[in-house]
C-alpha positions as CSV (number, residue, x, y, z in Angstrom):
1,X,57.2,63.9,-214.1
2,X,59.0,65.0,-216.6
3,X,62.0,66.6,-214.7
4,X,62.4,63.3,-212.7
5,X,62.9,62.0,-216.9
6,X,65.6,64.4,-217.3
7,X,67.4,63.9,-213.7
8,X,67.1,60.0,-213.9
9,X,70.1,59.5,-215.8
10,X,72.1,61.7,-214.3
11,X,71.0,61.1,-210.6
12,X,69.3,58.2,-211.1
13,X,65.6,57.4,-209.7
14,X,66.7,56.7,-206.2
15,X,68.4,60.0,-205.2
16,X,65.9,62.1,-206.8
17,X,62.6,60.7,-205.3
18,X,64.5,60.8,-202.2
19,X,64.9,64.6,-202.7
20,X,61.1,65.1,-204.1
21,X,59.8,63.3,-201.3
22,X,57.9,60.7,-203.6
23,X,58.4,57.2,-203.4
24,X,60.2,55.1,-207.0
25,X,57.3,53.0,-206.6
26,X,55.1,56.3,-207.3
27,X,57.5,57.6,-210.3
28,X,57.4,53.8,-212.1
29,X,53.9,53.2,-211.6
30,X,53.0,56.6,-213.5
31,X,55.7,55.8,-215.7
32,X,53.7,52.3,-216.7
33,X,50.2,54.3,-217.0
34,X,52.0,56.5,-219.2
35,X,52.6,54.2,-221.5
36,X,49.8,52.2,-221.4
37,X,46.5,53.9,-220.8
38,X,44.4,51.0,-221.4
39,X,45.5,50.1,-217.5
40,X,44.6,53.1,-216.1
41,X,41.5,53.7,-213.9
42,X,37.8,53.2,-215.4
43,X,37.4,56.6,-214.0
44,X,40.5,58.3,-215.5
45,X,40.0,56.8,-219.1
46,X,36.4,58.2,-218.6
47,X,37.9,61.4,-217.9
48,X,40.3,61.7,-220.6
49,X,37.3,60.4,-223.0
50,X,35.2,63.7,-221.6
51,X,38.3,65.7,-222.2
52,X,38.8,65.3,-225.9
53,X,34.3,65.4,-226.4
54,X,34.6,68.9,-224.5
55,X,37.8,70.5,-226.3
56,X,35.8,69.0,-229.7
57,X,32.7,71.1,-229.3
58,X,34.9,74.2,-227.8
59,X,36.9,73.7,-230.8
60,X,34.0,73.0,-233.5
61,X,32.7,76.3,-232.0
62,X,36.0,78.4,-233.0
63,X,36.1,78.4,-229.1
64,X,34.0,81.2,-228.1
65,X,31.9,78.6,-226.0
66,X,31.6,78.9,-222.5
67,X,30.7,76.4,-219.7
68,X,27.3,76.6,-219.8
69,X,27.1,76.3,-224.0
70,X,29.5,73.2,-224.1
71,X,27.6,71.4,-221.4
72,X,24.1,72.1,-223.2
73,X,25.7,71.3,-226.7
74,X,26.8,68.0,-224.8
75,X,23.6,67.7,-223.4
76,X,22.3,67.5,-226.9
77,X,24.3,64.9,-227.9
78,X,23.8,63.3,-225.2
79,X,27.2,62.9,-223.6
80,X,27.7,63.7,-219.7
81,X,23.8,63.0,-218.7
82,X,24.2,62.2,-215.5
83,X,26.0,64.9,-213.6
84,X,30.0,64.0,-214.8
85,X,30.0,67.2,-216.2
86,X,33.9,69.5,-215.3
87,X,33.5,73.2,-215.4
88,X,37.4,73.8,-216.4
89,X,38.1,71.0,-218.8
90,X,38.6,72.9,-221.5
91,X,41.6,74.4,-219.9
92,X,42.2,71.4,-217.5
93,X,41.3,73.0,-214.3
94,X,38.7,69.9,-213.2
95,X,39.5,66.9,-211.2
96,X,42.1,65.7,-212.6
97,X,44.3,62.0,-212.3
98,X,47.4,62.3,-210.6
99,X,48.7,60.6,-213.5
100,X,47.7,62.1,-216.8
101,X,49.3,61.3,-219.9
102,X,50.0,64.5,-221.0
């Protein structure tokens, strides 16, 4: 939400939720899981903890690993075993929190 950042104090949060159709109640509460992710979701910390393992071995791997090579390196380390494996993490196409810090 950072454009609703930048129009706040000009607009206000009011006006602009109003125009994006969201309600302030959505823009504060993502605002308070921003800065403090400890609240979040089991589920989303678990996420963001599978993000960083996966862009670790893509990295450690001067990123030429694919999919199938991260989840098997993974594997080995025995991190994801059962099933929460994303195909697109690396690049952040997998199901995602509507409420990601970052």
């Amino acid at each position: 939400m950072p454009l609703l950042d930048k129009l706040r104090e000009q607009y206000g949060v009011g006006p602009v939720c109003s125009e994006q159709h969201i309600a302030p109640s959505t823009y504060y509460h993502c605002q308070q899981q921003r800065h403090h992710p400890d609240k979040r979701s089991a589920r989303c910390q678990r996420d963001d903890w599978l993000k960083r393992e996966i862009q670790r071995v893509y990295d450690e791997n001067h990123q030429v690993y694919g999919v199938r090579k991260v989840w098997r390196q993974l594997l080995r380390e025995g991190i994801g075993q059962g099933g929460q494996m994303y195909s697109g993490a690396p690049h952040g196409g997998y199901g995602t929190c509507r409420c990601s810090p970052g």
